[in-house]
N, C-alpha and C positions, 0 to 999 in steps of 0.2 A: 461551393468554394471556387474561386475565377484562379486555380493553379497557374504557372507558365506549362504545368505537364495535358491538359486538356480541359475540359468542361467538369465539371460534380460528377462523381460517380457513387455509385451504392444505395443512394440515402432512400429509405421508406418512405412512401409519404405523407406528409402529416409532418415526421418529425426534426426536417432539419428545414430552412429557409437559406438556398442558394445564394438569396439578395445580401442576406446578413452579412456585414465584414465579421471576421473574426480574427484573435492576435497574430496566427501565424501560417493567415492565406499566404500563400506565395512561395512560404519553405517548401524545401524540399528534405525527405527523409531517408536515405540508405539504409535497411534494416536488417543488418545480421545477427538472427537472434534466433534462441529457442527459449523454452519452458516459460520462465516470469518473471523474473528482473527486468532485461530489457524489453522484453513486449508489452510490460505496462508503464514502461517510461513511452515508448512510442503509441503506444494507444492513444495516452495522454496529450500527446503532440497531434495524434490526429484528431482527437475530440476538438482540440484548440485552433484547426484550422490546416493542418499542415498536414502536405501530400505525403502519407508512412507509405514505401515499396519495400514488404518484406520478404526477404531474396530466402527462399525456404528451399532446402536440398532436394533432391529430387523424389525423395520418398515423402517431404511433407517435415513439418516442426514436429519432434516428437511428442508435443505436447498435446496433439490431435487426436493420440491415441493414449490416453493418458483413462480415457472410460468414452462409455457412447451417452450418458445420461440426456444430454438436452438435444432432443429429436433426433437421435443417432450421433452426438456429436458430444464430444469433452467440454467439459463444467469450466475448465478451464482454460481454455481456446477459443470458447466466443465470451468468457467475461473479459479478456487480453487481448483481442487481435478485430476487434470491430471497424469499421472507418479506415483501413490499410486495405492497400490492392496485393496482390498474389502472385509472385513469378519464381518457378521452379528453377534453380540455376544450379550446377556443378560448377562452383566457382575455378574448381579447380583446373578447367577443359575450358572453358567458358570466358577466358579472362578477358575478352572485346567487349561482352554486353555487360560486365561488372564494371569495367574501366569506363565504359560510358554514362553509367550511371552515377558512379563518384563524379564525372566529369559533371554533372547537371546539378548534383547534391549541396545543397547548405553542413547537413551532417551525414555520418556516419558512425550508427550505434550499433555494439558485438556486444552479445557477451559470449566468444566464443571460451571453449576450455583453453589453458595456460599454456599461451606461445603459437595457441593456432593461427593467432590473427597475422603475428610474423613470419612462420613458415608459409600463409598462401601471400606475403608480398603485400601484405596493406597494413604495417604495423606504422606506429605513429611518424616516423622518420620519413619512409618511404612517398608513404599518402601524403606528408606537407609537402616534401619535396614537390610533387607530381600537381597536386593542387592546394597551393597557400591558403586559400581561405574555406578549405574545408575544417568544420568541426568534429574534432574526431574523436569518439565518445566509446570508452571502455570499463566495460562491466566485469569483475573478477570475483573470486572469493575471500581473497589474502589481498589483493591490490600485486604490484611489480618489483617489489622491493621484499626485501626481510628474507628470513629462510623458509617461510609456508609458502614461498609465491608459488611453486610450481604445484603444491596441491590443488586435488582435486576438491570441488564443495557443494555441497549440496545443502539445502533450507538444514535439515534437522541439523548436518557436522557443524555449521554456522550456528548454530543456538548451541552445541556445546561448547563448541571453543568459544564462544563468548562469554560465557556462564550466564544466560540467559533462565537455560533450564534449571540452574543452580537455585534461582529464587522464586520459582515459579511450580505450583504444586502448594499440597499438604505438608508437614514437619515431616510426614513420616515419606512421602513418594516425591519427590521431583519429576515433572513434566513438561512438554514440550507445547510451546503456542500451539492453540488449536488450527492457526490458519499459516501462511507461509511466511511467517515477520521479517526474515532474512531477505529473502528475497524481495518482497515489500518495502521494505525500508531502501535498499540497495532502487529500486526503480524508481522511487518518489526522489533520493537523491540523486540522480541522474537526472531525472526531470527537473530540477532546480537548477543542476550546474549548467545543465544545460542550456536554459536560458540566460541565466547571467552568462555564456560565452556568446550566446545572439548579440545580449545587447554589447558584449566589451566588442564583439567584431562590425556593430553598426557606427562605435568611435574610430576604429583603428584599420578596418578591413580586413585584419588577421585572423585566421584560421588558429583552433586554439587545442590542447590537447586535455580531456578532463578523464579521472582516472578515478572510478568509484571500487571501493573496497566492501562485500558485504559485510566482512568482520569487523571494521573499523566502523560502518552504519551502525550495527546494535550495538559496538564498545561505547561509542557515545550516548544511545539511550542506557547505558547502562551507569549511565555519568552518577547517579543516586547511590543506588549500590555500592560501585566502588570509591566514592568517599566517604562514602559511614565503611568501609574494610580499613583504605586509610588510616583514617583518625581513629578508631576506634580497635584497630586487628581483629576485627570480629564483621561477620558480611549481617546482612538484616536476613533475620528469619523467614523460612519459606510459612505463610500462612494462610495460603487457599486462598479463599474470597476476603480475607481479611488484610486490613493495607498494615503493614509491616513498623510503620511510625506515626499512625493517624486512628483514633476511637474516638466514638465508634464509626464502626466503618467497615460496612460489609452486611450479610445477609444476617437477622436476627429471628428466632423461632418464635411463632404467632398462633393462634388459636388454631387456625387452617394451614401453615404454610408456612413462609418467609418473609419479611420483609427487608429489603436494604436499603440499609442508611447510606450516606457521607456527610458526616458533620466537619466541616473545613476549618471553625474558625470558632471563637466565644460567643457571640452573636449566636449563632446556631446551637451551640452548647447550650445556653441559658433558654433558649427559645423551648429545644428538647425537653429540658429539666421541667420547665415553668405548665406547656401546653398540650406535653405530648406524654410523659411520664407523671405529670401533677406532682411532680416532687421539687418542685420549686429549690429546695435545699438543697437539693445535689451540686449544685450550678457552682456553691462555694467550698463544698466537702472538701478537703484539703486531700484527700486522694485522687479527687479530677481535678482540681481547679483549674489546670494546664493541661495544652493538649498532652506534652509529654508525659506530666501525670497518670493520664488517662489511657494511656499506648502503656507504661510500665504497669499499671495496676489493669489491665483490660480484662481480667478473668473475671474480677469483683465488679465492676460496671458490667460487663455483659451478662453476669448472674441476675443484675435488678433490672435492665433491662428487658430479658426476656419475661421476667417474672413478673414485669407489667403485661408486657405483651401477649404472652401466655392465656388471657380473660377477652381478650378482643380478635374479631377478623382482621386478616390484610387488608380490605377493604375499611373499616371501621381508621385503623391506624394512619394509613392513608388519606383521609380525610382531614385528620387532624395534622397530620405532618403541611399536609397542604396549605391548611391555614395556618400554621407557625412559620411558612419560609423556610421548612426544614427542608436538604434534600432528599428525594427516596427516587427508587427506580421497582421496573418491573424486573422479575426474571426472567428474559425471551427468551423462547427458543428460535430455531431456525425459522420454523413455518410461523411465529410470531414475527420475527421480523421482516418476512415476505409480507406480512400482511398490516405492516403499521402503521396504524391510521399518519403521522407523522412522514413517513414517504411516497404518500397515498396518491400525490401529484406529479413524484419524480420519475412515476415509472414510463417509461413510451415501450415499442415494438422497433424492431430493427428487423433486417432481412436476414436470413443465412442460408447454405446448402440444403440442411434440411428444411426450413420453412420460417415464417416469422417468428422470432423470437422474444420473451422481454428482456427488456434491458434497465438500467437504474443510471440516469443522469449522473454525468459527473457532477461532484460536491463544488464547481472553482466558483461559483457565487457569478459565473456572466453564461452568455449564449455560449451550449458547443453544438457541435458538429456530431448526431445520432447517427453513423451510415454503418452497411452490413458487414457480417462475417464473412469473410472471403473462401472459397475455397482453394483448395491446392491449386495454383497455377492458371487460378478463374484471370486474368491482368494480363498475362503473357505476349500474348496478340499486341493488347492495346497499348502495353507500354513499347514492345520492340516496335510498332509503328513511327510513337513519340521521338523514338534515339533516333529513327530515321531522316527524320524531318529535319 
């Protein structure tokens, strides 16, 4: 990366090429963040080219000690904080080498707790004031408005108050996403608006204020849900691995095991019925004919279902699913998908405190930028250097 902040830093070798332009050489990234919202929007920013400085308290992002699992280090702290340099700051004591950093910055991304970013003097007002064409990027639970703003939120409180976990689960248990969605969701949008405020300030020069909500991120994936409550006053039933307005569709029991289907459409329906079930007539049974039909009556289709199934391997079914253009999947587990043949090329090594690690390309379909996990306050030197200059 040819920064205005210095030369490439971090990168393993082998995995990144200095020569390569990428979309956001040149940015520069203020980074006040902890745990996973914001650290995987700036991640993201740094895979893509752009200098992430995330300005971590002087005990470190808590999220470093969140476990020791990968070579003494949190599971979640080198999959979020890769490609970013490292400077310990008590912003609060500190406010010269903070202030010089917004002074050099394109953006600056928080997702501090509610109100903290105004009490230490760098709330949106201030920071335009100070510097116009800073992007100034805020990550919350509630958003700044309404009567939740000043709560506290955390991934799981975000998945109740959304009623996330409301549909998610068995009829009888409601559960929580296995992985962080709230926060996930809140990061990937922040990374979007974020860019659309690059490009609106490469028209206008303005500095611009963008304001992510994680509870309004999954109110919107929740867009399905709540309009079958709407129209209907009734929310879609919680049904495991089964899709709630779509059959078949979901895992079905087999000689050996499981199989899961998604049948999306007629085409696939008739394809099922004809080469995969040999029941060809099912295709016009006036109990499936429609997918709707097929969601209302799913008990009695997934009875003939299995009860084909039942006489064959997953592997046997599969086969033929294969040749009908039907869709199926496997069931992975975790150590399955460390090892799938499908991201068999994506994996490189990157550097970190403890030792090289691996890492999994980002998905954005061009070149990014593979450099290491940082440790506590590894940058400090080099960047107070930089503000010198």
């Amino acid at each position: 990366m040819r920064s205005a902040w210095g030369p490439p830093f971090g990168a393993v070798s082998g995995t990144y090429d200095a020569d390569v332009s990428l979309p956001l050489d040149g940015v520069r990234v203020v980074a006040l963040e902890q745990a996973v919202a914001a650290p995987l929007c700036t991640r993201h920013l740094a895979d893509l080219g752009a200098d992430v400085i995330k300005v971590e308290r002087p005990e470190g992002d808590f999220a470093r000690r969140y476990d020791s699992v990968v070579k003494g280090q949190s599971a979640y702290f080198v999959w979020l904080n890769r490609g970013k340099r490292s400077i310990a700051l008590d912003v609060t004591t500190d406010r010269g080498t903070f202030d010089a950093l917004l002074a050099r910055a394109d953006l600056l991304v928080h997702n501090l707790g509610p109100g903290a970013i105004d009490r230490l003097g760098y709330g949106w007002e201030a920071a335009h004031a100070r510097w116009p064409r800073l992007i100034w990027v805020g990550i919350s639970g509630f958003g700044v408005e309404g009567p939740y703003r000043e709560r506290k939120s955390y991934d799981l409180l975000v998945q109740c108050e959304s009623g996330v976990i409301s549909v998610t689960g068995t009829e009888a248990d409601p559960v929580k996403v296995g992985i962080s969605i709230a926060d996930i969701s809140g990061g990937m949008y922040a990374l979007a608006s974020t860019l659309a405020a690059l490009r609106q300030r490469d028209r206008d020069g303005a500095g611009r204020r963008v304001d992510i909500s994680l509870f309004e991120c999954l109110a919107e994936w929740m867009g399905s849900p709540a309009y079958t409550q709407m129209y209907t006053g009734a929310p879609p039933p919680r049904t495991g691995m089964r899709h709630s307005t779509i059959a078949p569709y979901g895992p079905y029991r087999c000689a050996d095991g499981h199989v899961t289907l998604a049948v999306q459409n007629e085409k696939q329906w008739a394809a099922l019925c004809d080469v995969v079930l040999d029941r060809p007539e099912l295709a016009a049974d006036p109990r499936f004919a429609t997918n709707e039909l097929r969601s209302r009556n799913r008990r009695e289709l997934e009875a003939i279902v299995e009860e084909v199934f039942a006489s064959a391997t997953g592997r046997d079914i599969e086969a033929k699913l294969d040749a009908a253009d039907v869709p199926f999947a496997s069931l992975s587990s975790v150590a399955d998908l460390v090892a799938h043949p499908q991201l068999a090329a994506r994996w490189t090594e990157v550097a970190s405190p403890g030792g090289p690690i691996r890492a999994l390309r980002p998905p954005f379909g061009m070149e990014a930028r593979m450099a290491a996990v940082p440790a506590l306050n590894e940058h400090a030197e080099e960047i107070r250097r930089e503000l010198a200059r």
